[in-house]
C-alpha positions as CSV (number, residue, x, y, z in Angstrom):
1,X,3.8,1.1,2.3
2,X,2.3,4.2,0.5
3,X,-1.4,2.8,1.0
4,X,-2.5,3.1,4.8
5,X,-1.4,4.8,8.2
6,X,-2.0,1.5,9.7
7,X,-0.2,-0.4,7.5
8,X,2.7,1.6,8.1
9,X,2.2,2.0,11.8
10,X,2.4,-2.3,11.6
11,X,5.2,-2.5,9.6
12,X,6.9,-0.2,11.7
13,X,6.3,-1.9,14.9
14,X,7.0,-5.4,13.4
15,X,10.2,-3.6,11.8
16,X,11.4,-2.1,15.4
17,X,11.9,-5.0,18.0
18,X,13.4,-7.1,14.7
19,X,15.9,-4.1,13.7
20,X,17.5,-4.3,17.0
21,X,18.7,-7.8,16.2
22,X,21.3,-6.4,13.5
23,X,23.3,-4.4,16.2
24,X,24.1,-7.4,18.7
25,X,26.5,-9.1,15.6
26,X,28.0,-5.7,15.1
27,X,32.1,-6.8,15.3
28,X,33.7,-2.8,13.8
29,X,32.9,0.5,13.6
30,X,32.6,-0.2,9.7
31,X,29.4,-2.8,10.0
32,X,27.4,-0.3,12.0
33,X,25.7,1.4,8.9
34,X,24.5,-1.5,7.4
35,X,23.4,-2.9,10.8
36,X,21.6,0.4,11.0
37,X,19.3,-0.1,7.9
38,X,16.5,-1.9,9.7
39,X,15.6,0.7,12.4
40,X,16.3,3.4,9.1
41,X,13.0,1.5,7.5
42,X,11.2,1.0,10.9
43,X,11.6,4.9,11.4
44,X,11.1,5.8,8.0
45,X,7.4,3.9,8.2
46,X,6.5,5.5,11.3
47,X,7.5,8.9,9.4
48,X,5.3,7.7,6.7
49,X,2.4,6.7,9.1
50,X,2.2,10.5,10.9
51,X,2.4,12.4,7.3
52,X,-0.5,9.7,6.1
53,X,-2.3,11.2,9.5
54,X,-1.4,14.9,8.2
55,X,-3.0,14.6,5.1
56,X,-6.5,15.7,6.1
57,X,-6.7,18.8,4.6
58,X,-5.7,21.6,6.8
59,X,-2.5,23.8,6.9
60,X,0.7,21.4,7.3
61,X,2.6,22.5,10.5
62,X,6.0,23.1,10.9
63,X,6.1,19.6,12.2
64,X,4.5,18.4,9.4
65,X,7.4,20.0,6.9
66,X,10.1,18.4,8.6
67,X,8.7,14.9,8.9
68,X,8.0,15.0,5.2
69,X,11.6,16.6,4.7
70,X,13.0,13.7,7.0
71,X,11.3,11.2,4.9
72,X,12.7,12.9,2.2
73,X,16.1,12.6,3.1
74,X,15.6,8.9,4.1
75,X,14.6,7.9,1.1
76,X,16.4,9.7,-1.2
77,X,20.4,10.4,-1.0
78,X,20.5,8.0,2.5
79,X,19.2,5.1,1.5
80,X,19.9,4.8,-2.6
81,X,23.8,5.7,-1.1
82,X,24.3,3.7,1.9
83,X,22.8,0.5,0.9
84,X,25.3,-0.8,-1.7
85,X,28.1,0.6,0.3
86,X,26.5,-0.8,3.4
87,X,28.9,-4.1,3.3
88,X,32.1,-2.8,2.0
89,X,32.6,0.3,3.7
């Protein structure tokens, strides 16, 4: 969302109950990444959500580092590579 903890904490929790709906048409092995996206983003906004909480001016934790190094990941070589191979691999 980039604009509000909140906002992220309620697209997270509308995201979570919703992204387990993917995983009950699951059929191979091979459809499990792409059935794996929506609880990706639901995470990924409640990652978003506790760094937005962080941001109040004192010393980031270690905790701190590896949310935004988590969200980092997410968004950057997971998502951009698993989303158009998500149906074909």
């Amino acid at each position: 969302m980039c604009f509000s903890a909140t906002a992220d904490v309620a697209v997270g929790a509308a995201l979570a109950p919703i992204a387990v709906l993917p995983h009950r048409e699951v059929r191979h092995r091979r459809e499990l990444p792409f059935a794996l996206l929506p609880t990706v983003f639901a995470v990924r906004q409640f990652i978003e959500a506790f760094i937005w909480t962080r941001q109040d001016g004192s010393p980031p934790s270690s905790l701190t580092h590896l949310a935004v190094l988590t969200y980092l990941f997410i968004a950057f070589p997971l998502l951009p590579t698993r989303v158009p191979l998500g149906g074909c691999c």
